[in-house]
N, CA, C and O atoms as a GROMACS GRO file, in nm:
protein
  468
    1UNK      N    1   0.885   0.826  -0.681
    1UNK     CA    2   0.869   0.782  -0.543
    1UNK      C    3   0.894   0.632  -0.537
    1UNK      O    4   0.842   0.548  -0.611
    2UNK      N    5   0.983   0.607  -0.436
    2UNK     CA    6   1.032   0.424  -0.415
    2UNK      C    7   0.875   0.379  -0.374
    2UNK      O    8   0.783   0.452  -0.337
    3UNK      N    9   0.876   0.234  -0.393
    3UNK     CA   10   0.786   0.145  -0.298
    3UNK      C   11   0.761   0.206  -0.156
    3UNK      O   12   0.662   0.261  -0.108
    4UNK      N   13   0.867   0.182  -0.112
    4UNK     CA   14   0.880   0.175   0.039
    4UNK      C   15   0.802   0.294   0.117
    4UNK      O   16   0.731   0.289   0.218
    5UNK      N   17   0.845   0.422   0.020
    5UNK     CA   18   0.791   0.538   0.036
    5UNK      C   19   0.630   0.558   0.012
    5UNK      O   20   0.546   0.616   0.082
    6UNK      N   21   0.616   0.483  -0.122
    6UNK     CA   22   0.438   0.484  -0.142
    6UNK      C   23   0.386   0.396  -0.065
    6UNK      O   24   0.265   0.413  -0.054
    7UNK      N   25   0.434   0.288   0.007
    7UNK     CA   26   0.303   0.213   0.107
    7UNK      C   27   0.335   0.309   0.195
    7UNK      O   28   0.231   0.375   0.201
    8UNK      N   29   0.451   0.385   0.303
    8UNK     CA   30   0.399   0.446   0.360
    8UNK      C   31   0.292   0.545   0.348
    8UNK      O   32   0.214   0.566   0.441
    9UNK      N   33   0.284   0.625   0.205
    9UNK     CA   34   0.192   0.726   0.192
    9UNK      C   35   0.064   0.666   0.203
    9UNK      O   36  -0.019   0.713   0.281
   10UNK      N   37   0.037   0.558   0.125
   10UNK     CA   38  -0.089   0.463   0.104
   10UNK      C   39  -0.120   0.443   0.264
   10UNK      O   40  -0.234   0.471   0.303
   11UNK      N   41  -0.053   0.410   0.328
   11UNK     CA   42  -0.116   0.386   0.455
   11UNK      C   43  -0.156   0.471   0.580
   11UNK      O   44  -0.236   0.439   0.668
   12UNK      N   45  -0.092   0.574   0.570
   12UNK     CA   46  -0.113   0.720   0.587
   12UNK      C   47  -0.286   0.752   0.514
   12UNK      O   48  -0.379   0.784   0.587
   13UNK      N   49  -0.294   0.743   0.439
   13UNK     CA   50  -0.405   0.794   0.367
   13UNK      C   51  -0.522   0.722   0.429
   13UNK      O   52  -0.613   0.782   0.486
   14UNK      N   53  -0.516   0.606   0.418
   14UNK     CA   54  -0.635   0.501   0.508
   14UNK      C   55  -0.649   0.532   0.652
   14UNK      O   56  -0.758   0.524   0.710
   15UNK      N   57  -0.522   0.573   0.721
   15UNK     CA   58  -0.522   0.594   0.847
   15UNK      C   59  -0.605   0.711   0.897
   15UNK      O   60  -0.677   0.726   0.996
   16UNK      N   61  -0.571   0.788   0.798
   16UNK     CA   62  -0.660   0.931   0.778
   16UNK      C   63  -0.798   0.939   0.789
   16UNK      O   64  -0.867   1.025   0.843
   17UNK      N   65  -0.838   0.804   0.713
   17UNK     CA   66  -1.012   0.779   0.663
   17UNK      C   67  -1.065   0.643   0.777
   17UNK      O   68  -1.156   0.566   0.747
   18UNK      N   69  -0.977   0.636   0.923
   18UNK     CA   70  -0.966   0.568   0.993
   18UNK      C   71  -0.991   0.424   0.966
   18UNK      O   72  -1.062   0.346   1.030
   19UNK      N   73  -0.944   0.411   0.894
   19UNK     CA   74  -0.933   0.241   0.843
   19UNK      C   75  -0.846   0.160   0.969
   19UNK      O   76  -0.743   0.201   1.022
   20UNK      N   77  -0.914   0.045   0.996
   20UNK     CA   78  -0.884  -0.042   1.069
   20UNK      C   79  -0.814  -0.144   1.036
   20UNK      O   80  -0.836  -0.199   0.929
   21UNK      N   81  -0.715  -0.189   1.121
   21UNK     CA   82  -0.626  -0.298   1.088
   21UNK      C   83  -0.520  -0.297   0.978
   21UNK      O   84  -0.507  -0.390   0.899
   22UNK      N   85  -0.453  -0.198   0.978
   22UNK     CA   86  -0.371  -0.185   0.839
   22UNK      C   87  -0.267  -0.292   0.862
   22UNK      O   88  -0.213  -0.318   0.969
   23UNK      N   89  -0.240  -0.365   0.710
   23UNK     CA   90  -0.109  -0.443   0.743
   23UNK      C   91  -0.073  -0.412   0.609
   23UNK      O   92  -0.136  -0.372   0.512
   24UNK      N   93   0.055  -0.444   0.633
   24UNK     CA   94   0.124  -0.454   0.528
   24UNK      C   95   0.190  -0.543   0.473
   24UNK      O   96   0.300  -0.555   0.526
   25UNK      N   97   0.171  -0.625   0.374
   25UNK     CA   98   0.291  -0.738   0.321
   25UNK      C   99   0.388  -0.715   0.264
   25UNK      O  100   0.352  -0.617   0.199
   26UNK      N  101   0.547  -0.743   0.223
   26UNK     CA  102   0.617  -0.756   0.199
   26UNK      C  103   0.597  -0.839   0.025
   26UNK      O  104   0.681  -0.919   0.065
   27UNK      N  105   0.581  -0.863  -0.044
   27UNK     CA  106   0.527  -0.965  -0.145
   27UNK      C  107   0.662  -0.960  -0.285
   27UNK      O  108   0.653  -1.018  -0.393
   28UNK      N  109   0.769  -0.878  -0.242
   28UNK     CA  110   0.887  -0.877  -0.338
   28UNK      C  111   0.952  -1.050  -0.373
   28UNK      O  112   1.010  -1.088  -0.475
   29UNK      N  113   0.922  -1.118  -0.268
   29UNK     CA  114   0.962  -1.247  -0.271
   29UNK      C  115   0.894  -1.367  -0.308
   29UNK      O  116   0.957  -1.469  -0.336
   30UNK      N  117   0.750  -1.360  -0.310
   30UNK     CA  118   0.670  -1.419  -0.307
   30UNK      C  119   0.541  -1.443  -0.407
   30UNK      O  120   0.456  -1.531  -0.418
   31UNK      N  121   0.569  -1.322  -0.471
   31UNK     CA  122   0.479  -1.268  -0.564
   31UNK      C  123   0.534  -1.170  -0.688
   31UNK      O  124   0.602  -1.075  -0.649
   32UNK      N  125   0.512  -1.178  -0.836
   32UNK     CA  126   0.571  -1.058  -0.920
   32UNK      C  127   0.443  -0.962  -0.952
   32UNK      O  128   0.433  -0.864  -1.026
   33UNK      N  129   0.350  -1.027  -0.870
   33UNK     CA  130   0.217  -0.879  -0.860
   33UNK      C  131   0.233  -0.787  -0.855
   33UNK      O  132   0.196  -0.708  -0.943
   34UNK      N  133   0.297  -0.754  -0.746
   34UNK     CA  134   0.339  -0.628  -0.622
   34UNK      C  135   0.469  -0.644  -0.573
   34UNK      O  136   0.524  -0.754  -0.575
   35UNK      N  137   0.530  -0.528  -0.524
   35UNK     CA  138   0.615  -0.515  -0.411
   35UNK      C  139   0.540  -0.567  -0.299
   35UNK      O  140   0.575  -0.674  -0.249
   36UNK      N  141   0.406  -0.481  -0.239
   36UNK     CA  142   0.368  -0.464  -0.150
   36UNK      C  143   0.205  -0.514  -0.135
   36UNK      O  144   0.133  -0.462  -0.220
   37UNK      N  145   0.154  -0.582  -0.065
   37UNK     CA  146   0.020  -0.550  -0.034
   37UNK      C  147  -0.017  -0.469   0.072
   37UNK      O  148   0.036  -0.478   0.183
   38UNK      N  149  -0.126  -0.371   0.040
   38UNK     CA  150  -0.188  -0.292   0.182
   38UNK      C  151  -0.304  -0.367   0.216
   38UNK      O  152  -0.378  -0.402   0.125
   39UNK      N  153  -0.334  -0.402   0.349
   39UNK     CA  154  -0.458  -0.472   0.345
   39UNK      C  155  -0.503  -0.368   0.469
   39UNK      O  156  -0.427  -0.330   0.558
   40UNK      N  157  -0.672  -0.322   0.454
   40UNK     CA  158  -0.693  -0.258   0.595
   40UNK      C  159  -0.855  -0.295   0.556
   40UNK      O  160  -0.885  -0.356   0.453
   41UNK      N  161  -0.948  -0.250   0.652
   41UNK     CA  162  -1.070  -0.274   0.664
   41UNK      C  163  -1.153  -0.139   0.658
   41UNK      O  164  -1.103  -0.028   0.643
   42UNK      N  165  -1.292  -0.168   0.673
   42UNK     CA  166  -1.392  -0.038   0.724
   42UNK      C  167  -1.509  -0.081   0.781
   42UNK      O  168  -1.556  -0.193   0.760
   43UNK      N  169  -1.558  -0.002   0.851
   43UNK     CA  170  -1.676  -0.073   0.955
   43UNK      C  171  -1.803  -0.104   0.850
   43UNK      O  172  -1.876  -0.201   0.871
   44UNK      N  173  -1.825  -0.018   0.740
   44UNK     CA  174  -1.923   0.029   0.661
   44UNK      C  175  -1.905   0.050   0.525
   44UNK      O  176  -1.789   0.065   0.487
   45UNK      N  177  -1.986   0.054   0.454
   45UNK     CA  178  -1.934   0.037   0.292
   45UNK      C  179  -1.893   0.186   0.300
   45UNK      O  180  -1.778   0.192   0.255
   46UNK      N  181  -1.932   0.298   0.333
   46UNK     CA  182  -1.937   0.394   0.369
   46UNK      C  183  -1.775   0.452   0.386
   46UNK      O  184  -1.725   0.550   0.330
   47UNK      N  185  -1.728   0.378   0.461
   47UNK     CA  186  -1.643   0.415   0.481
   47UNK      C  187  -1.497   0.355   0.394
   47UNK      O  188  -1.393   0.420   0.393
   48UNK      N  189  -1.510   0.243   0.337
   48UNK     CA  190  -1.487   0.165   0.283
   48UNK      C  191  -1.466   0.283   0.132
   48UNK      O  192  -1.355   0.301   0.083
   49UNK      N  193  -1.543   0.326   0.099
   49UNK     CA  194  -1.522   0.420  -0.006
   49UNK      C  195  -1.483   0.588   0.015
   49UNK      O  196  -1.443   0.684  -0.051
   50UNK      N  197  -1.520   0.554   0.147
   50UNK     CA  198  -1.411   0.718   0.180
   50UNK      C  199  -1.279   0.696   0.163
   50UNK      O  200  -1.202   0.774   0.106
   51UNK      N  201  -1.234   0.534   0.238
   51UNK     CA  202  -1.070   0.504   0.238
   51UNK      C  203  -1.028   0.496   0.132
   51UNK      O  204  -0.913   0.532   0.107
   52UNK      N  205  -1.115   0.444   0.032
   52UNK     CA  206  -1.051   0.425  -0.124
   52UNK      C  207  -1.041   0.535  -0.174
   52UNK      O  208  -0.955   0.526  -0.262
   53UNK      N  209  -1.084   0.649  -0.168
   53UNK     CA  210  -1.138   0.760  -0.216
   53UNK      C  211  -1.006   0.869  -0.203
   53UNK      O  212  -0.948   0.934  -0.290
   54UNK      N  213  -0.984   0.860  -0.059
   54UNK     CA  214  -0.849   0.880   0.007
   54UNK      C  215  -0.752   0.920  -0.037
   54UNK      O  216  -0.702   1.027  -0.072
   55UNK      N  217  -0.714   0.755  -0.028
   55UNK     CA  218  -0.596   0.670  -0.100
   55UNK      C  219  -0.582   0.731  -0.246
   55UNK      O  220  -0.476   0.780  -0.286
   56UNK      N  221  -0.713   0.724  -0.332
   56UNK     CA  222  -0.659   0.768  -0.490
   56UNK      C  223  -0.613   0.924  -0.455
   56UNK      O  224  -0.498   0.967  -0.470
   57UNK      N  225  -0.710   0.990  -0.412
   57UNK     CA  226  -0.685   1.143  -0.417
   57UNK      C  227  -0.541   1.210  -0.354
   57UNK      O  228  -0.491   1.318  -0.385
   58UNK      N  229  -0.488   1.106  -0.251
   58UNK     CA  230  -0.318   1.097  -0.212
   58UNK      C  231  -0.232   1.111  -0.293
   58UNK      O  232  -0.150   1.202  -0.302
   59UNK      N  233  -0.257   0.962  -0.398
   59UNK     CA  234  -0.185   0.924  -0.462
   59UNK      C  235  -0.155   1.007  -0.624
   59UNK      O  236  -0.052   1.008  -0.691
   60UNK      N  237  -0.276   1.065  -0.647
   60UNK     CA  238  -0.269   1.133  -0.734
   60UNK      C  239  -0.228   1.293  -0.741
   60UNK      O  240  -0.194   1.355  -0.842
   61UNK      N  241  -0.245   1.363  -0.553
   61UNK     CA  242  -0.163   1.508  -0.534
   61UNK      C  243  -0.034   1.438  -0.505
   61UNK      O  244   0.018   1.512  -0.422
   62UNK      N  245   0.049   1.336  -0.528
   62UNK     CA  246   0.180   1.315  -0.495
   62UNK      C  247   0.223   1.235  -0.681
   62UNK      O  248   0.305   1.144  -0.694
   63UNK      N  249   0.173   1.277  -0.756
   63UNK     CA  250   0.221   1.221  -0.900
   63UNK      C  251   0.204   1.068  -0.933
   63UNK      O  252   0.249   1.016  -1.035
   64UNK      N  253   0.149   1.017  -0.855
   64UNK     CA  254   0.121   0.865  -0.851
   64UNK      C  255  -0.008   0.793  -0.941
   64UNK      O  256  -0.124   0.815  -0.908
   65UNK      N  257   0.017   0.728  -1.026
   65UNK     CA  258  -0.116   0.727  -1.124
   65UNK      C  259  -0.172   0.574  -1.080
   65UNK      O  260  -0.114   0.466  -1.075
   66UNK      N  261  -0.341   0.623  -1.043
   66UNK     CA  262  -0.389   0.499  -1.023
   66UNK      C  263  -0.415   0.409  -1.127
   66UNK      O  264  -0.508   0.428  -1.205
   67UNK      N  265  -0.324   0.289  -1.136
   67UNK     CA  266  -0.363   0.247  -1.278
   67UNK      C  267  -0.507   0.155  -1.262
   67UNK      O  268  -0.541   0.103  -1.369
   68UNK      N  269  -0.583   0.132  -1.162
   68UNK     CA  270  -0.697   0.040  -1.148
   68UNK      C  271  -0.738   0.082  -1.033
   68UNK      O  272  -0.652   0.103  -0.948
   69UNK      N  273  -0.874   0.104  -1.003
   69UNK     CA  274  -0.984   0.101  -0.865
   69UNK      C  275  -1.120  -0.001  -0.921
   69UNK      O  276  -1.191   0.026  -1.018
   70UNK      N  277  -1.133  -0.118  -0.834
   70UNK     CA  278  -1.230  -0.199  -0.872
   70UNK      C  279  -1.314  -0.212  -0.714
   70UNK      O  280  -1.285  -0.196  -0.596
   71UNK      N  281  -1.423  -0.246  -0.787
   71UNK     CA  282  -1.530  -0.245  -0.628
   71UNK      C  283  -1.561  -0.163  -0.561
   71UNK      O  284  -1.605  -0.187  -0.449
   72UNK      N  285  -1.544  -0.009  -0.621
   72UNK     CA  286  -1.549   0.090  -0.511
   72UNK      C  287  -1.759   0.079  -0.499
   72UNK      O  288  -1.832   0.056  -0.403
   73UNK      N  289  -1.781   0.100  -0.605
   73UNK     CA  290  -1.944   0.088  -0.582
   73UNK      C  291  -2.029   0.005  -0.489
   73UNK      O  292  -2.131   0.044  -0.434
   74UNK      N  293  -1.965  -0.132  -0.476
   74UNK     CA  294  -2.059  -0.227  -0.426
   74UNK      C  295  -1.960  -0.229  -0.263
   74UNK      O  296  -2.012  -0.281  -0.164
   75UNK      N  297  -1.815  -0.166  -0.257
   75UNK     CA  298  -1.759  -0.153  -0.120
   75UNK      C  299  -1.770  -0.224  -0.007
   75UNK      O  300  -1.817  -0.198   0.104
   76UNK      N  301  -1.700  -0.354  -0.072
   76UNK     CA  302  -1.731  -0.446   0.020
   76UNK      C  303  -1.584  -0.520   0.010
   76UNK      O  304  -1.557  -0.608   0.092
   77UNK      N  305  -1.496  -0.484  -0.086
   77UNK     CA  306  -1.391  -0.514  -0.118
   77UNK      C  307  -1.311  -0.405  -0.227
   77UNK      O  308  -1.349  -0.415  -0.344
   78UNK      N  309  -1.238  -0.335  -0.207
   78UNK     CA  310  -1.179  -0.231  -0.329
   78UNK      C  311  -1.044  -0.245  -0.350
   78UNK      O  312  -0.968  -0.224  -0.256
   79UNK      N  313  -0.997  -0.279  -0.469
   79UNK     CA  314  -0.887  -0.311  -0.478
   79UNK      C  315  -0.837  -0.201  -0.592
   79UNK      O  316  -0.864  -0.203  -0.712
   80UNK      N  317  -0.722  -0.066  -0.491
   80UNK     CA  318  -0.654   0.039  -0.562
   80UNK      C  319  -0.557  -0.024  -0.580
   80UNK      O  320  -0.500  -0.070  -0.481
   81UNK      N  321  -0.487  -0.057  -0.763
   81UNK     CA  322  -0.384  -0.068  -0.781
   81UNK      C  323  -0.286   0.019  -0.817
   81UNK      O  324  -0.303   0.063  -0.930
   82UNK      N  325  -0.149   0.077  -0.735
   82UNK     CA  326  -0.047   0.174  -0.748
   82UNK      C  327   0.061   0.140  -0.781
   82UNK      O  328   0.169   0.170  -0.732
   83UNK      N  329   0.017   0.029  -0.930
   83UNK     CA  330   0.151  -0.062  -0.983
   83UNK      C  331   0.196  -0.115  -0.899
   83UNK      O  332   0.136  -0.221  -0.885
   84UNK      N  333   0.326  -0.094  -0.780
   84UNK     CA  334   0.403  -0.173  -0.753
   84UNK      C  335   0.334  -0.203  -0.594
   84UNK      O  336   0.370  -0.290  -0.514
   85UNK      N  337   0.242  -0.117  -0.579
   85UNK     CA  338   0.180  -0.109  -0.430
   85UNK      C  339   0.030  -0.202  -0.482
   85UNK      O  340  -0.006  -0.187  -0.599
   86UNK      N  341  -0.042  -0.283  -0.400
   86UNK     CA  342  -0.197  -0.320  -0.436
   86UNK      C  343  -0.235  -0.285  -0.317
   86UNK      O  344  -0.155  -0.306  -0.226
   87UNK      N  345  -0.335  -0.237  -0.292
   87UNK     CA  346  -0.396  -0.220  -0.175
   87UNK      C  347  -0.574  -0.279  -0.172
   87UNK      O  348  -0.671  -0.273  -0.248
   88UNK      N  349  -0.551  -0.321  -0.069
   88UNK     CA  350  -0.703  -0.366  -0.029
   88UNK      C  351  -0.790  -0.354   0.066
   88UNK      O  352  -0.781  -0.420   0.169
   89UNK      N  353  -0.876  -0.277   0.046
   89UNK     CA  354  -0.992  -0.205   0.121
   89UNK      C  355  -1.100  -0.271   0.165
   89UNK      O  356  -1.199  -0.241   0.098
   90UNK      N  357  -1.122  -0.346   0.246
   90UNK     CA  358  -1.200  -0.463   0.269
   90UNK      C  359  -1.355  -0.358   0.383
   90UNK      O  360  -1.348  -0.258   0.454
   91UNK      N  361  -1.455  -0.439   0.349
   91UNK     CA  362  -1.564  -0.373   0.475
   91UNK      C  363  -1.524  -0.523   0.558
   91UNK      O  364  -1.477  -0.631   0.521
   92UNK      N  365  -1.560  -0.478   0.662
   92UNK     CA  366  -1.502  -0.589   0.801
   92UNK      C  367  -1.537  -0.740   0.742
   92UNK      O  368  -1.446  -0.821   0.733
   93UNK      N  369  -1.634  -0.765   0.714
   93UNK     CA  370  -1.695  -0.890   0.718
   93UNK      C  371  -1.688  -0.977   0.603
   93UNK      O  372  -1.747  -1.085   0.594
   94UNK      N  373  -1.608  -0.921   0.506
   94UNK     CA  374  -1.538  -0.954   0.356
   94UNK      C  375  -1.388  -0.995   0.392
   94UNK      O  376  -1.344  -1.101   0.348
   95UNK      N  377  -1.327  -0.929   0.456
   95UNK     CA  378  -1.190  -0.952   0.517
   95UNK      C  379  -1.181  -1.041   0.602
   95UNK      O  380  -1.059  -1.049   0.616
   96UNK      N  381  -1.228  -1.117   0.670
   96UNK     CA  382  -1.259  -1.211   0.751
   96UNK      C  383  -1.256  -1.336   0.643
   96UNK      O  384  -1.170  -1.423   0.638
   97UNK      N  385  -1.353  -1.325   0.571
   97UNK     CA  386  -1.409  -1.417   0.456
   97UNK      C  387  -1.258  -1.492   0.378
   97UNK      O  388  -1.221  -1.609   0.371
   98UNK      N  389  -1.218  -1.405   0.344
   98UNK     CA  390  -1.069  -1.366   0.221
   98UNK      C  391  -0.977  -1.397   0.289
   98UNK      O  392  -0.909  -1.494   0.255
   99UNK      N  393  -0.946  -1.321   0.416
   99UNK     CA  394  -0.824  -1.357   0.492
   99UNK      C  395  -0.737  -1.362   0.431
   99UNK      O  396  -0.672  -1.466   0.443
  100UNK      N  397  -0.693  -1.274   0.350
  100UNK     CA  398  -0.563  -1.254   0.242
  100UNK      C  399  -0.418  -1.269   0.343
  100UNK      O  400  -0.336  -1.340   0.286
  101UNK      N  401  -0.372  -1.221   0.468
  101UNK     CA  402  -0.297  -1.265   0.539
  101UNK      C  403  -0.270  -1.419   0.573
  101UNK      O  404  -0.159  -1.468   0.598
  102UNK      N  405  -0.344  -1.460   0.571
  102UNK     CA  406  -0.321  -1.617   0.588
  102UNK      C  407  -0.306  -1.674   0.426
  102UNK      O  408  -0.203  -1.739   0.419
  103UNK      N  409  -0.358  -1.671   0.329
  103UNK     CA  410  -0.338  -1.701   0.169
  103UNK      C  411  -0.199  -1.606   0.147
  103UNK      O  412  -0.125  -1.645   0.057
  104UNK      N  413  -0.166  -1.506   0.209
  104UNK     CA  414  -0.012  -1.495   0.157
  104UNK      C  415   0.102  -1.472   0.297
  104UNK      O  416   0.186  -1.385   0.319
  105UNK      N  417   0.052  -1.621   0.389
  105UNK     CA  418   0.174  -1.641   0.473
  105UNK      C  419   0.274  -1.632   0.526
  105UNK      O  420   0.324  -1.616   0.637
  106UNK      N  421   0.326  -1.661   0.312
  106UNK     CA  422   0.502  -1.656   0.331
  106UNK      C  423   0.554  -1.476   0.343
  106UNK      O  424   0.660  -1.443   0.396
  107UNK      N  425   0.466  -1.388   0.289
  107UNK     CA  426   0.475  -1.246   0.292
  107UNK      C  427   0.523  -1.235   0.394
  107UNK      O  428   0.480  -1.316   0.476
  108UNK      N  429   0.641  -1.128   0.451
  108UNK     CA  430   0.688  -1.101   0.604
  108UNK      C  431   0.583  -0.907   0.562
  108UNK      O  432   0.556  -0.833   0.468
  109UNK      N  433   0.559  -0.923   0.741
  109UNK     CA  434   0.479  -0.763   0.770
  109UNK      C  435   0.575  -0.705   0.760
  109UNK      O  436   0.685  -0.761   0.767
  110UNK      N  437   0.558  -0.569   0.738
  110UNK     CA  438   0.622  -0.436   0.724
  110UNK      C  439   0.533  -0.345   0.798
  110UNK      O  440   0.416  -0.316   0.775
  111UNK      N  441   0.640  -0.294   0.922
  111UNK     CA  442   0.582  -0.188   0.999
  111UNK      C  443   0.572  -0.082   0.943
  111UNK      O  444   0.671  -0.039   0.884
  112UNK      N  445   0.439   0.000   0.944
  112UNK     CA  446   0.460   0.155   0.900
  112UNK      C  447   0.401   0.255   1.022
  112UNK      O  448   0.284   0.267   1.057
  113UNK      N  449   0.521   0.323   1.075
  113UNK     CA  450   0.554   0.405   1.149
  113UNK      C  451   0.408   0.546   1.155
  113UNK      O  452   0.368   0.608   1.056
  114UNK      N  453   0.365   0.560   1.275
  114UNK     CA  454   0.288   0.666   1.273
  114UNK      C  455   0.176   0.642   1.263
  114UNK      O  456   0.108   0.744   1.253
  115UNK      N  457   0.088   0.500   1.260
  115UNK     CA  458  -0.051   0.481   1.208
  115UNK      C  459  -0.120   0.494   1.352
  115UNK      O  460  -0.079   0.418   1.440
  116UNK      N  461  -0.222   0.586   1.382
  116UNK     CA  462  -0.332   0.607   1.480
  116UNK      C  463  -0.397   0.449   1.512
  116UNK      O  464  -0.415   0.396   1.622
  117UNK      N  465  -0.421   0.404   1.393
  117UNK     CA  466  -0.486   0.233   1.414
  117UNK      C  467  -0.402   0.122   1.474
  117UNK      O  468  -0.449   0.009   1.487
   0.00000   0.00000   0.00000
């Protein structure tokens, strides 16, 4: 499966577990981290670990191996890494804090088609 194809799935999956605010970065230019960052939120730690929860269980009925999930316990920040995809699962008031959109600027958004949020 391309990049392009797994943030859509990745974001699909959060959308599912109604995660708020999904964005997406672009980070092929800017960064050799990732292709992509997913950044989305949750009202509640609660939920915050349903989205992560999601996301792996997606990624793994589509052959995709999570190589890292950190923070799912304390869910206040979870960061699923899908190699070339990172995604970040923020509870509202951690994402604010971090503001990873503004620390990666130069990133251009990437629309993903179909999100309820």
């Amino acid at each position: 499966m391309e990049s392009k194809e797994l943030v859509n799935l990745a974001a699909q999956a959060c959308d599912e577990k109604r995660a708020q605010d999904i964005v997406v970065l672009d980070m092929s230019e800017v960064s050799l981290i990732a292709d992509y960052f997913l950044i989305c939120e949750g009202s509640n730690e609660r939920q915050v670990q349903a989205i992560a929860r999601e996301l792996k269980n997606q990624a793994e009925e589509h052959g995709i191996e999570v190589k890292r999930m950190e923070g799912f316990e304390q869910a206040r920040w979870v960061l699923v890494d899908l190699n070339d995809i990172v995604c970040h699962i923020f509870h509202k008031d951690e994402r604010h804090y971090y503001n990873l959109e503004r620390l990666w600027g130069d990133a251009d958004t990437v629309a993903v088609e179909g999100l309820e949020s």
